[in-house]
Every structure is written in C-alpha cells, then in structure tokens.
Phi, psi and omega in degrees: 000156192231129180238095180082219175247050169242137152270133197209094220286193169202101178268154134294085168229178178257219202251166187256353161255037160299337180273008181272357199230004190217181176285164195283316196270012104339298161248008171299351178280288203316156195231126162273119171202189179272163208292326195331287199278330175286319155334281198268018150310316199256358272186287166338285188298352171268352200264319210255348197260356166085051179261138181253351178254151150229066168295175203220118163263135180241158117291013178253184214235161161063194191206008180298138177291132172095005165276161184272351180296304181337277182318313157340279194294330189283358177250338175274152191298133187308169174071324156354296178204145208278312184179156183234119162273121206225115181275217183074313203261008186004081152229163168293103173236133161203100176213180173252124196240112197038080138080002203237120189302135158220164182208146150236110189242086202018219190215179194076017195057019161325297170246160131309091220249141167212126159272134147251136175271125151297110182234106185309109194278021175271273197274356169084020195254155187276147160261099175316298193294348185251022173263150187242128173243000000 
C-alpha cells in the first residue's frame, strides 16, 4: 500500500484463542498459532518487498505484561513492526510495548485511538523518538 511517497506493508491477525470462542466447524480449516514467527516471517517479506512501515492490525487485546500483545512484541526483533492497533479486550490502551507504538480504543466508539509516525523523509525510516500516540 502506498502512504504518500511511503510504502506501507500491513499485517493481520486475530486472538490465538478464537478457536476456544466460536463453533469448532468455523475454524477447523484453519491452524491458530502463536503470532511471533509468521510475524516476523512475514513482517521480513514486507521489508524486502520495500515496504518501509510495517503496521499490525490485530483482534488481540491490550498490552499489559503476560497479554498476549505484550508478549507478541517482546519476542520480535526491534524494528520488526513500526505499531499495532489492537482490539478484543475493549480497553484503552496507548502505550508503548519493547519501544513499539499500540493502541486500542475500547468500544461502541468511545474513544478514537490515532499514532503518529514520524518518518525521515531522507532515508524513510520511523523515527521512534518522535512518535505520538
């Protein structure tokens, strides 16, 4: 996807415990697993296809130590992915998790959550310290 003169890859996922939450003959094609090495498989294949952003839409929720987002990030490599906007758990979240912008904004449209990226426009890269939640 192109933002501007950026390229800007996306990944998706859901809660690793949707198959505990729905009918079994919903999700029986499907392999649930943890988020971490197909992230930063595919999170890779985006960096090299010259994506210079890599955001994370997620349904899983929050960002608290032992959540699974929590955990998500503290297992990926820094730089891995730029920020994640993340549901399910309909709470507030705008923190920062191992350096990585996340946000959730509960539910019913209560809040409105927006990160801003800071992006060097020489070399094309997020600028951390100049990111805004």
């Amino acid at each position: 996807m192109q933002a501007g003169p950026y390229k800007v890859g996306i990944l998706g996922l859901t809660t690793t415990s949707t198959p505990g939450k729905t009918l079994p003959k919903h999700v029986e094609r499907f392999e649930f697993r943890d988020f971490a090495a197909p992230a930063l498989a595919e999170a890779t294949k985006l960096r090299e296809q010259v994506a210079e952003i890599v955001l994370v839409t997620t349904h899983e929720g929050e960002g608290k130590p032992g959540d699974p987002i929590f955990k998500f990030l503290h297992e990926l490599p820094p730089g891995t992915v730029d920020a994640v906007v993340s549901g399910h758990s309909h709470t507030e979240v705008h923190e920062f998790v191992n350096g990585v912008p996340v946000i959730q904004s509960k539910t019913r449209g209560i809040y409105f959550g927006r990160i801003d990226l800071f992006v060097n426009r020489l070399t094309h890269k997020i600028e951390p310290s100049l990111t805004k939640i």
